[in-house]
Backbone bond lengths (Angstrom), bond angles and torsions (degrees), N, CA, C in turn:
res aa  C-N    CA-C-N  psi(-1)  N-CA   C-N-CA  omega(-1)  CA-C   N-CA-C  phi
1 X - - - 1.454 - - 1.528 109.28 -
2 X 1.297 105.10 127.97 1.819 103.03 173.49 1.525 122.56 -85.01
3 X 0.844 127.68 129.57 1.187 136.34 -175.00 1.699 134.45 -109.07
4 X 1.000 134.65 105.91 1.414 117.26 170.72 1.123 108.46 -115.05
5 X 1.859 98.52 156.11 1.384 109.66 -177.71 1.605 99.88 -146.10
6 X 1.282 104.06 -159.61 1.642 99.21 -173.79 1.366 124.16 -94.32
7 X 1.485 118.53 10.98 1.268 149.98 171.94 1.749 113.74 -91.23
8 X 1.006 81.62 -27.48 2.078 95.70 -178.96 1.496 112.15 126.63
9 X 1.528 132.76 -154.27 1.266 123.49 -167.40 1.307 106.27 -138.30
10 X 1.574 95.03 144.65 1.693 117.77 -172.40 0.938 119.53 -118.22
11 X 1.678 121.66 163.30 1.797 119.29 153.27 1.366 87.89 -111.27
12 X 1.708 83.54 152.77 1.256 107.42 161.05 1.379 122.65 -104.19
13 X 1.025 133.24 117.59 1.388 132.30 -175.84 1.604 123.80 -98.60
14 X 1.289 110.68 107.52 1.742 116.53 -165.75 1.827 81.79 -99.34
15 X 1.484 98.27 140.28 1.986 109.95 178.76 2.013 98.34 -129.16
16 X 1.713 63.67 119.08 1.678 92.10 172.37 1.237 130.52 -82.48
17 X 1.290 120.45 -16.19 1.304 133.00 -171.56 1.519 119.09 -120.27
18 X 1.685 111.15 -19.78 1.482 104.87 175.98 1.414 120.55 -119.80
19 X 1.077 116.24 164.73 1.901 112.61 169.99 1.389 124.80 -79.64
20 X 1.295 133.60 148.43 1.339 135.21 174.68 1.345 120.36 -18.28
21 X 1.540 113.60 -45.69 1.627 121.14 -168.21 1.598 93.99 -90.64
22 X 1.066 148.09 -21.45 1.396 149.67 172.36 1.840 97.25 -50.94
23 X 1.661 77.96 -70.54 1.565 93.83 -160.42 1.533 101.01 -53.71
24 X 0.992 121.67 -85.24 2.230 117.40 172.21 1.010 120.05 -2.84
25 X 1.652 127.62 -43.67 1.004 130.05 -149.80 1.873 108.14 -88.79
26 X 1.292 92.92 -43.82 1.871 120.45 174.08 1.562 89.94 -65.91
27 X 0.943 157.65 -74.65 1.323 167.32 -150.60 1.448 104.19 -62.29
28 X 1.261 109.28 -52.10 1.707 116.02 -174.37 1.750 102.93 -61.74
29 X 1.204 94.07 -47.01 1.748 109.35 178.70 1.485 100.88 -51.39
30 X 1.512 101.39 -53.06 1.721 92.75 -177.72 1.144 131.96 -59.60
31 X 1.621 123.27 -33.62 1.268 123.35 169.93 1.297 109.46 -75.36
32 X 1.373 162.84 -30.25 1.165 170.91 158.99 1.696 88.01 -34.17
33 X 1.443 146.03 -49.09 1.402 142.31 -151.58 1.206 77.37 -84.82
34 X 1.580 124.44 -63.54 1.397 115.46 -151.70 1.919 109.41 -45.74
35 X 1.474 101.77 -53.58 1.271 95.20 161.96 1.172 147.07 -25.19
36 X 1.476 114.48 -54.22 1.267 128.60 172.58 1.297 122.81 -63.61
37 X 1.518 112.40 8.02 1.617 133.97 -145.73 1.737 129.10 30.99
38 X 1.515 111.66 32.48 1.197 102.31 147.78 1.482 117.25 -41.36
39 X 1.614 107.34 167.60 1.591 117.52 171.88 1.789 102.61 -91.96
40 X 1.549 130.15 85.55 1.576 135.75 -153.55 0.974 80.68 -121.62
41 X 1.643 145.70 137.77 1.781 116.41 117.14 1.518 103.38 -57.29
42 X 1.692 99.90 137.77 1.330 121.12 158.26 1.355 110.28 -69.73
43 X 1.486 138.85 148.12 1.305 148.53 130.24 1.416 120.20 -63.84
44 X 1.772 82.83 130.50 1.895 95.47 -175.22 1.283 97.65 -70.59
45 X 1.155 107.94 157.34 1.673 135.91 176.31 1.483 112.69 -94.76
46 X 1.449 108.81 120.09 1.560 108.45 169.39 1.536 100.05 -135.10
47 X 1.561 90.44 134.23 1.721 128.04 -161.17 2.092 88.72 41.41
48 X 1.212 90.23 94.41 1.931 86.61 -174.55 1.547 124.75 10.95
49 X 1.328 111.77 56.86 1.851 98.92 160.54 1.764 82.62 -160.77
50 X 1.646 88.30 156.99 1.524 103.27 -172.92 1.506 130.48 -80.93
51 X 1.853 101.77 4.54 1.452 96.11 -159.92 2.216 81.88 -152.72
52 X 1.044 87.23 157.84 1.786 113.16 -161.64 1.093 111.23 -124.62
53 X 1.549 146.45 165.82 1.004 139.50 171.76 1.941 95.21 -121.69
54 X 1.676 93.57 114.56 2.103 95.53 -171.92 1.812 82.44 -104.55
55 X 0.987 96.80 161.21 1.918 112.96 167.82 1.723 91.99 19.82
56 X 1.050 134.60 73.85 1.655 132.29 149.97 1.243 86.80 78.90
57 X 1.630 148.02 -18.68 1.575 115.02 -159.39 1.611 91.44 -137.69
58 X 2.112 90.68 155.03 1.336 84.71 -171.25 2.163 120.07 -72.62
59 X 1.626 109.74 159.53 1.392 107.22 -161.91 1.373 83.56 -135.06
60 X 1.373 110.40 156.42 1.681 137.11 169.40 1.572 93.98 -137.86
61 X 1.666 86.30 169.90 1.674 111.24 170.16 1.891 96.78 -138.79
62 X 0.872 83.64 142.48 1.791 94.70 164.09 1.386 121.96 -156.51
63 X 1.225 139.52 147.24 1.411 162.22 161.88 1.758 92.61 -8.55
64 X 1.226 118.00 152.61 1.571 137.02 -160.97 1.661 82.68 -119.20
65 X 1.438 120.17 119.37 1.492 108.65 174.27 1.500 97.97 -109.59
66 X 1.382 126.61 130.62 1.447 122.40 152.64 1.495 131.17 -86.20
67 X 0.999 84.34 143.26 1.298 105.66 -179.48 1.548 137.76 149.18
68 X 1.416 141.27 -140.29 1.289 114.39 -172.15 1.740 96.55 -138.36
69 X 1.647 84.04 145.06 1.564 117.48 176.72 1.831 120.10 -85.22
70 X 1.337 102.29 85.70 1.444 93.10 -171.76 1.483 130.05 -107.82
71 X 1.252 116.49 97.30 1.565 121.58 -166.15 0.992 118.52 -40.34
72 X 1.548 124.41 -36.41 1.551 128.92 -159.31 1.425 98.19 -120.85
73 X 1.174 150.60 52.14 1.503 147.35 -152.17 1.611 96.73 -79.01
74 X 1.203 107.12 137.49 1.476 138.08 -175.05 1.840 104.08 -63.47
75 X 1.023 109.99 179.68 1.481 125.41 179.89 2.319 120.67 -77.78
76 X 1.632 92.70 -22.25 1.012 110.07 162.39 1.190 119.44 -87.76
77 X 1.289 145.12 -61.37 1.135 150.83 99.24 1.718 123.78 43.86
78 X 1.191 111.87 -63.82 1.300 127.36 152.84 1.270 134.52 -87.28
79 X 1.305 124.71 -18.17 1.427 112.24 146.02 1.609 135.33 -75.35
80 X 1.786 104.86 -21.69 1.378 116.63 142.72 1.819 131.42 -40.02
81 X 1.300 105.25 -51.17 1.595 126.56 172.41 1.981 86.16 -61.30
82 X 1.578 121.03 -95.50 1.190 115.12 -172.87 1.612 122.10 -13.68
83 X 1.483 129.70 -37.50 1.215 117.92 -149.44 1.869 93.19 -97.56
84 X 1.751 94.20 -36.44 1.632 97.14 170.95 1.518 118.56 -67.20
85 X 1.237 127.77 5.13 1.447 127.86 -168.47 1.536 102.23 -109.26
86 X 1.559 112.88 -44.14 1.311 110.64 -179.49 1.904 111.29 -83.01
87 X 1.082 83.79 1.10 2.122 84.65 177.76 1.573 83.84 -99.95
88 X 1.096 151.16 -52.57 1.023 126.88 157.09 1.803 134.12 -19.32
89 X 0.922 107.40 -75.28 1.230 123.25 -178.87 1.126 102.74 -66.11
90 X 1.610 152.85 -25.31 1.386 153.17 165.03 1.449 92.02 -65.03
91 X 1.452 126.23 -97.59 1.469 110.61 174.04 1.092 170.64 -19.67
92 X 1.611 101.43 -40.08 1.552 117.69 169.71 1.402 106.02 -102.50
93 X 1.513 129.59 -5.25 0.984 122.83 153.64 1.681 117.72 33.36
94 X 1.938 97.40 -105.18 1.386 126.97 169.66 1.339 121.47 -34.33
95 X 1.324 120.24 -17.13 1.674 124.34 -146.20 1.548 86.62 -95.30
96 X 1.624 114.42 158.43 1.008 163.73 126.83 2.243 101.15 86.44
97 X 1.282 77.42 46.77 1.917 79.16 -166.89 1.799 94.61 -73.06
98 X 1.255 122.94 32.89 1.265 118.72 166.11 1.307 116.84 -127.20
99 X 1.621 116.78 16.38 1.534 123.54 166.94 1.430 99.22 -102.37
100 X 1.333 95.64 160.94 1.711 151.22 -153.14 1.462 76.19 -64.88
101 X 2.219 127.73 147.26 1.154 113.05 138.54 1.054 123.70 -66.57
102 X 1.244 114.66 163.61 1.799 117.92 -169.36 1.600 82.43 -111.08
103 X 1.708 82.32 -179.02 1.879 113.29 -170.40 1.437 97.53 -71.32
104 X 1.395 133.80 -18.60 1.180 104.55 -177.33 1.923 127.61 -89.93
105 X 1.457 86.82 14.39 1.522 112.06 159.31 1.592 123.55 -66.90
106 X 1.131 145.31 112.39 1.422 138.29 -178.54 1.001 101.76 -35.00
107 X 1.203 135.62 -65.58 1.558 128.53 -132.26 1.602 112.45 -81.72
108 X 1.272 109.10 -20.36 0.972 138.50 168.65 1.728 110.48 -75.79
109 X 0.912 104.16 -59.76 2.024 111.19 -155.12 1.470 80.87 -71.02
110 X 1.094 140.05 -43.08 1.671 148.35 -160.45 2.217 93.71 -65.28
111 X 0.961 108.23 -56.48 1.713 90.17 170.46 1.362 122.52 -76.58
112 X 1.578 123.82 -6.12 1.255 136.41 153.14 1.527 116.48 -53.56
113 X 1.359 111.77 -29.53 1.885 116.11 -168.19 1.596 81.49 -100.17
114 X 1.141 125.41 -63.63 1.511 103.39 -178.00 1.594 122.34 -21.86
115 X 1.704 99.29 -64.69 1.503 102.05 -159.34 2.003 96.33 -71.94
116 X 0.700 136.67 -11.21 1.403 144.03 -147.09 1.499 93.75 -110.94
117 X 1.664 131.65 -52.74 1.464 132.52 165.93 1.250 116.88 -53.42
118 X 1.551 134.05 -23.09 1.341 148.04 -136.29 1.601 78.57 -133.57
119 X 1.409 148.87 -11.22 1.336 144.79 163.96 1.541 120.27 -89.73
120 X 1.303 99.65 -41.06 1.697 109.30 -170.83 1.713 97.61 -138.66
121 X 1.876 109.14 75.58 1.181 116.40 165.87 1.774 108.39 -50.07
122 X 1.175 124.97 -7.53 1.723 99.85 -164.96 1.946 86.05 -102.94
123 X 1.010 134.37 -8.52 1.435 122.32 159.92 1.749 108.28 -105.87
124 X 1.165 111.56 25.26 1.461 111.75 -173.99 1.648 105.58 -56.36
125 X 1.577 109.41 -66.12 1.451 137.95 -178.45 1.575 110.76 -22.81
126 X 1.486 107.34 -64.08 1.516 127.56 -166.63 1.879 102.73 -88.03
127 X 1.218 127.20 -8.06 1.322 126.18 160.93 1.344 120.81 -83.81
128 X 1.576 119.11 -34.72 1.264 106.26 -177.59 1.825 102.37 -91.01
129 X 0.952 119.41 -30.73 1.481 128.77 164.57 1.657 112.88 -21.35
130 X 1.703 98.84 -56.97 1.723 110.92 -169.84 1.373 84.86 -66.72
131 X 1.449 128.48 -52.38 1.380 120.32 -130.91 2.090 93.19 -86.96
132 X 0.568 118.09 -47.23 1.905 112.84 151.97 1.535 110.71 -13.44
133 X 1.589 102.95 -60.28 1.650 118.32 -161.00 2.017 90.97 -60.44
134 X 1.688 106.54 -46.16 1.135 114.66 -155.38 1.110 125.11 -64.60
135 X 1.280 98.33 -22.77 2.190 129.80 -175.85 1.214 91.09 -40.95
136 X 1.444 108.12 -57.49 1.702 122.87 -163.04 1.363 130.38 -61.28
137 X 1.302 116.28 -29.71 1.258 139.45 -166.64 1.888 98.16 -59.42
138 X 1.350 101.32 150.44 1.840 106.82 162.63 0.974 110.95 -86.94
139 X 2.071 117.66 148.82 1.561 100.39 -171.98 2.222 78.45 -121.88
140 X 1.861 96.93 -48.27 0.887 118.01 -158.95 1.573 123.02 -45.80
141 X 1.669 85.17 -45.97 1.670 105.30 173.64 1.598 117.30 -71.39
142 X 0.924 133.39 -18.71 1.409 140.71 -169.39 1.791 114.21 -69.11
143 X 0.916 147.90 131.52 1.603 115.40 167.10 1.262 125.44 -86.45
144 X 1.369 111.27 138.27 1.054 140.44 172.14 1.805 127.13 -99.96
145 X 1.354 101.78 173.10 1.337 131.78 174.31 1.559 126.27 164.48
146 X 1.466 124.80 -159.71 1.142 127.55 153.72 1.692 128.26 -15.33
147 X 1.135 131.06 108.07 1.829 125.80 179.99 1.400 103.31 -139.08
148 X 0.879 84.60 132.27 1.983 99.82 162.09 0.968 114.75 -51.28
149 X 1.504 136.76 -60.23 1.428 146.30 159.87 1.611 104.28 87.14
150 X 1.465 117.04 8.48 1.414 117.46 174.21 1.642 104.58 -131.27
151 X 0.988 123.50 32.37 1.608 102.77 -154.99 1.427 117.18 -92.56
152 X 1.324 104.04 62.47 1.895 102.31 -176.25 1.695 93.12 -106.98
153 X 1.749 89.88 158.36 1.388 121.63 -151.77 1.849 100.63 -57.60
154 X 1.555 133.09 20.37 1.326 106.65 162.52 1.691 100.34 -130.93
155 X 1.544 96.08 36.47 1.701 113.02 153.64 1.327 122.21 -120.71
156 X 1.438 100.45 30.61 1.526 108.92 179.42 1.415 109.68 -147.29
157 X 1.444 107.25 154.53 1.530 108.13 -169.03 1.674 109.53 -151.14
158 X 1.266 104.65 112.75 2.186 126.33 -163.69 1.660 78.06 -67.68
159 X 1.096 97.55 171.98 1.493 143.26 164.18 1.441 98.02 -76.86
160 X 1.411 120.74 154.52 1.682 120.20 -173.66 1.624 105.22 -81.38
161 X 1.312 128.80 -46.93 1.317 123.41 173.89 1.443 114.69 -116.34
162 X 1.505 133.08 19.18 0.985 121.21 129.86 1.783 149.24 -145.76
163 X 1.084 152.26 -155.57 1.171 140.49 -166.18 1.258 113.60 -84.87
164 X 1.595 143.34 4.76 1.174 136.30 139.90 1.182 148.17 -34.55
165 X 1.198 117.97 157.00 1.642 94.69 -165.94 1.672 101.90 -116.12
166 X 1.460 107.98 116.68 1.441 113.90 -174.01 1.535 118.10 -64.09
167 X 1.600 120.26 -51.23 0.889 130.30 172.49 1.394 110.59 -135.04
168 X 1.735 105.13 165.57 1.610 108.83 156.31 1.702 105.49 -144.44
169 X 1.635 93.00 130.28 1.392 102.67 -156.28 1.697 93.84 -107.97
170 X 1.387 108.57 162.24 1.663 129.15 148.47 1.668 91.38 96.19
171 X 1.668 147.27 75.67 0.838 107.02 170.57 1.939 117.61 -124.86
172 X 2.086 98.16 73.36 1.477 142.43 -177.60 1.319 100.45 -62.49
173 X 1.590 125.39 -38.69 1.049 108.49 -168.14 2.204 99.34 -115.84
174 X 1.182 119.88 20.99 0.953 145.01 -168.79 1.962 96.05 -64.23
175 X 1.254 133.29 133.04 1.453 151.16 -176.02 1.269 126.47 -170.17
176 X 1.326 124.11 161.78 1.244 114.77 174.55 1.811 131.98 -97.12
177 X 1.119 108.27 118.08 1.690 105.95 -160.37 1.553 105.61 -153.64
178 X 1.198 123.52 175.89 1.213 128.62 174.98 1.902 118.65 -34.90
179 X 1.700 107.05 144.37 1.844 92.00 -177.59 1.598 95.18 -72.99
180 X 1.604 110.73 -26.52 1.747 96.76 -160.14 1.648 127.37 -72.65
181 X 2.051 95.00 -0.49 1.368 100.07 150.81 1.136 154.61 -87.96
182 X 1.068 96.41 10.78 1.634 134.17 -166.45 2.014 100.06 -99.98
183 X 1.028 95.39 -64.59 1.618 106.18 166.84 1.101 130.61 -37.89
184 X 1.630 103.77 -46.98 1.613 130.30 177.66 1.348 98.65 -58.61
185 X 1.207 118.33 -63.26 1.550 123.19 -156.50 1.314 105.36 -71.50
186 X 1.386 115.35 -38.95 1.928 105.19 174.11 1.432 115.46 -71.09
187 X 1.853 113.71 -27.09 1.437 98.69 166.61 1.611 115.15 -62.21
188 X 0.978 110.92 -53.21 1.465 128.21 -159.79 1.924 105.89 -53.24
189 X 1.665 112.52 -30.87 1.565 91.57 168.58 1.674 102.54 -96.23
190 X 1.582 125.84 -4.70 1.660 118.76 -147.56 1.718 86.04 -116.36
191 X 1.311 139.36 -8.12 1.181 113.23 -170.43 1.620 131.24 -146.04
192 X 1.510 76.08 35.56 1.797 90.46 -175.89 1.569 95.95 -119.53
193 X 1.402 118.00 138.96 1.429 145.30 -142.65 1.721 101.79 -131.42
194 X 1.439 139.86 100.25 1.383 120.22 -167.43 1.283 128.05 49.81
195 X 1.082 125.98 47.18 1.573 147.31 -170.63 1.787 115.76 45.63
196 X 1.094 123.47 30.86 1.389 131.04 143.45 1.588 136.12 -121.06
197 X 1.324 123.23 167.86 1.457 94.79 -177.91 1.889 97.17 -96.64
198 X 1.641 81.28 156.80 1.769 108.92 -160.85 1.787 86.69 -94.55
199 X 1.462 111.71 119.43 1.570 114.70 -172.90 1.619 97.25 -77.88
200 X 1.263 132.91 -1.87 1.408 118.72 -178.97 1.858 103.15 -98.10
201 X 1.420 114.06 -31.96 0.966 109.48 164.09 1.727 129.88 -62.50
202 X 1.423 104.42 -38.65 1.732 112.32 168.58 1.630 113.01 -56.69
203 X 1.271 102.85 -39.70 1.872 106.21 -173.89 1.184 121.51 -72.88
204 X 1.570 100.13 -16.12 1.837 107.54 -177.87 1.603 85.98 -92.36
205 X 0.951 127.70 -50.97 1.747 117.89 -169.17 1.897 96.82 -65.72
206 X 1.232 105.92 -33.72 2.112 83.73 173.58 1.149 103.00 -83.42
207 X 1.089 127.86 -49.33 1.346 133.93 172.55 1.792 104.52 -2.96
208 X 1.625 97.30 -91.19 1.441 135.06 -172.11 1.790 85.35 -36.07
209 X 1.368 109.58 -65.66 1.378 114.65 -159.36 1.579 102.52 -55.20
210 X 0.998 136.91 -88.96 0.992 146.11 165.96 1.577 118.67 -19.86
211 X 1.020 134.48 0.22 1.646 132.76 131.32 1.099 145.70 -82.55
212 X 2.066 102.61 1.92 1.094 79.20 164.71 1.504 100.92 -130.11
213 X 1.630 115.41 -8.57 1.489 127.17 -177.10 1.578 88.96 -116.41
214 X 1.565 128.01 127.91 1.662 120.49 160.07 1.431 113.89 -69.27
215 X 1.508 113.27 149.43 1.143 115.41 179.59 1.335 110.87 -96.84
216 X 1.578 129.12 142.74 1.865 115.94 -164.48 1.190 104.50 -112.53
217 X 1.554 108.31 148.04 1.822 112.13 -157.11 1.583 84.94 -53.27
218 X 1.222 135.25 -40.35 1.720 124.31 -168.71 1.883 102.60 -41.17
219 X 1.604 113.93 -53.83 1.670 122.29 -171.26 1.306 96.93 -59.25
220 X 1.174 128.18 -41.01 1.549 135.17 -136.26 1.837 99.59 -101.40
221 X 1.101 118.76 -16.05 1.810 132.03 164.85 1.620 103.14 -67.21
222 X 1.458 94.46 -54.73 1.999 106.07 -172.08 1.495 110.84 -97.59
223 X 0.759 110.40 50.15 1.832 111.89 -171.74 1.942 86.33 -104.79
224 X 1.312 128.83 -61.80 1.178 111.08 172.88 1.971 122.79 -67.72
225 X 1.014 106.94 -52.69 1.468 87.24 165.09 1.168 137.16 -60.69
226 X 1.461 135.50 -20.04 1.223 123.59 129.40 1.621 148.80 -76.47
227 X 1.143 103.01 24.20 1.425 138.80 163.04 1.885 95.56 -84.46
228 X 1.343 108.28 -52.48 1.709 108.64 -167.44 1.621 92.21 -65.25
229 X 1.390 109.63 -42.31 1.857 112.68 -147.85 2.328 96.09 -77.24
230 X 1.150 94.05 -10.52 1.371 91.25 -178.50 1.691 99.04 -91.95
231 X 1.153 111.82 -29.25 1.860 104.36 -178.69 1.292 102.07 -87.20
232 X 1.081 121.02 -26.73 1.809 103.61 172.10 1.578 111.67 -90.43
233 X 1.518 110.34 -5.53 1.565 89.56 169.55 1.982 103.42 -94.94
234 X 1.179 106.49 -18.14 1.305 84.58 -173.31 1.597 113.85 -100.41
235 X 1.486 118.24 9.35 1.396 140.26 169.19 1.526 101.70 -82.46
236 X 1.586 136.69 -32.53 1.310 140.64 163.02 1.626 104.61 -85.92
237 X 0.950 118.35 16.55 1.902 115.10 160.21 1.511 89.58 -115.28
238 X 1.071 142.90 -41.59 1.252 139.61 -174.72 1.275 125.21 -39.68
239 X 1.651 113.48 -78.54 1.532 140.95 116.47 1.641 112.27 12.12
240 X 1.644 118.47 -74.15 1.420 96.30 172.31 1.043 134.93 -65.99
241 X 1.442 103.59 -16.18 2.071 111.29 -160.80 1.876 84.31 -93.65
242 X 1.374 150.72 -8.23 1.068 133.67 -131.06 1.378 99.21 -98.66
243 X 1.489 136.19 -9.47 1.445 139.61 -132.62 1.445 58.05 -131.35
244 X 1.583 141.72 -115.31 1.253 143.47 -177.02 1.523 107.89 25.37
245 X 2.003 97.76 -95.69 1.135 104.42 -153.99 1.766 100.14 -71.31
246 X 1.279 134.19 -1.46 1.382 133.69 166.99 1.542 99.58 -38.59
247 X 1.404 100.04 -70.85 2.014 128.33 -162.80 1.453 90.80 -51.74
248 X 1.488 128.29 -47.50 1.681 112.34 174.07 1.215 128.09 -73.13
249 X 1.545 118.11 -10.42 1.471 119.59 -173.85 1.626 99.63 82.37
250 X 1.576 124.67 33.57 1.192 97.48 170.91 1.518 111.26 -130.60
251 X 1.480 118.12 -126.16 1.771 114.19 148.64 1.585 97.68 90.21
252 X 1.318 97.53 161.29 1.257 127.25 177.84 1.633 117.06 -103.71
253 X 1.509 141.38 103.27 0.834 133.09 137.06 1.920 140.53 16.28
254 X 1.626 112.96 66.96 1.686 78.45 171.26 0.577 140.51 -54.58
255 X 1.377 130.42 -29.34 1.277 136.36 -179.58 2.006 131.00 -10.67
256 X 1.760 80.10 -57.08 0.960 124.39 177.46 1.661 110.35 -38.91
257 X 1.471 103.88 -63.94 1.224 125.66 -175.66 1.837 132.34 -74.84
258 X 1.705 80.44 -17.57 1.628 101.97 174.69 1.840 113.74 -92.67
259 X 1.617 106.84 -41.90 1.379 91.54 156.95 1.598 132.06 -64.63
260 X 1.378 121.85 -29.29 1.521 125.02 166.83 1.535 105.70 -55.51
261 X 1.461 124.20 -46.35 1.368 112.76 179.40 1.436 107.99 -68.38
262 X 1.478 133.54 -14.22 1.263 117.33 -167.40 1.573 108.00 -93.02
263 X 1.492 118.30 -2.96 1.031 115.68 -172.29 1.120 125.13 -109.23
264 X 1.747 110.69 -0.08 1.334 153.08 -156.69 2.094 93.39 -91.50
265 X 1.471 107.15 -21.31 1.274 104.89 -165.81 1.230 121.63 -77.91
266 X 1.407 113.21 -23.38 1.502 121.92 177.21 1.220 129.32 -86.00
């Protein structure tokens, strides 16, 4: 909800899916980036903590950022995103080594394709297939830290007239894991062009990245297979939410996400 007041203008953010101590905890993390001068809105503080309990569920407020929401972001655009992703990941590094691994962990994402093959038998075949390929993959050796682990283009927000990146919002599903999953996932919603990915769009997002964090021949081997391991993990979030957001009339399509992985194979 947007809000203005006589201080300037906010959202308010009511969370449907997590508990008070969830929500604080992501929030605390967030202001800590802002610090570091990432581009974050900080969350205002009431009686010092970032998150409230409004009507039974937990609520924040944070800073109103302007500017523009661009689904399909251009080649400038995305090397802008790249340079803000790897100053990220240079910086926050250290941050939040007391969250949960996320799905984009094997061991984890691997009972994700179960429950997700066992949902949508007609992509069953070609999910457990990748996830075989995925067993294999290095997680350990790779470097890591701090990742967003969500970063597609309607968690990001340009500058009004130019290719900067004003903010980067939502980071719920935010953990610590490899950077080249982090990469994956912003290619994977920012750089596929008619349902494949567009190689001029990928080069401006390494591009960008890679001026200001290097990428190491180790990232640069798995940059497409974890390109695959980000569409089948977020094609098995798809899949669960799909029966849900069906019943609301809303949701995202796997579909979507299962042909990008199928094209991901060659």
């Amino acid at each position: 909800y947007k809000i203005k007041a006589s201080s300037g203008e906010f959202v308010a953010t009511i969370y449907e899916r997590a508990d008070l101590g969830q929500v604080s905890k992501i929030l605390k993390i967030t202001a800590q980036l802002g610090v570091l001068g990432l581009p974050v809105p900080a969350p205002r503080l009431c009686e010092g903590e970032p998150a409230v309990i409004l009507r039974q569920k937990p609520a924040s407020l944070t800073p109103f950022v302007e500017g523009r929401q661009v689904l399909t972001p251009n080649r400038l655009e995305l090397a802008s995103l790249g340079e803000t992703l790897a100053a990220l990941h240079l910086k926050a590094a250290d941050l939040g080594r007391d969250l949960p691994e996320g799905l984009f962990c094997w061991k984890l994402l691997e009972v994700e394709v179960e429950k997700g093959a066992a949902r949508r038998p007609d992509m069953a075949a070609e999910m457990i297939a990748e996830a075989r390929r995925q067993a294999l993959l290095p997680e350990k050796s790779l470097p890591a830290g701090f990742i967003h682990a969500d970063l597609f283009p309607d968690n990001v927000i340009f500058e009004a007239k130019s290719v900067k990146v004003a903010a980067i919002l939502d980071f719920f599903m935010a953990g610590r894991g490899p950077f080249v999953f982090d990469l994956a996932a912003c290619a994977l919603g920012g750089c596929f062009s008619g349902g494949k990915l567009d190689s001029g769009l990928w080069e401006s997002l390494l591009g960008g990245y890679g001026r200001v964090r290097r990428i190491t021949d180790g990232e640069r081997a798995v940059l497409l297979p974890y390109l695959r391991r980000a569409a089948l993990r977020y094609l098995c979030l798809r899949i669960e939410r799909e029966g849900e957001k069906r019943a609301a009339g809303s949701g995202k399509d796997p579909q979507e996400l299962y042909e990008r992985l199928l094209s991901l194979k060659n």
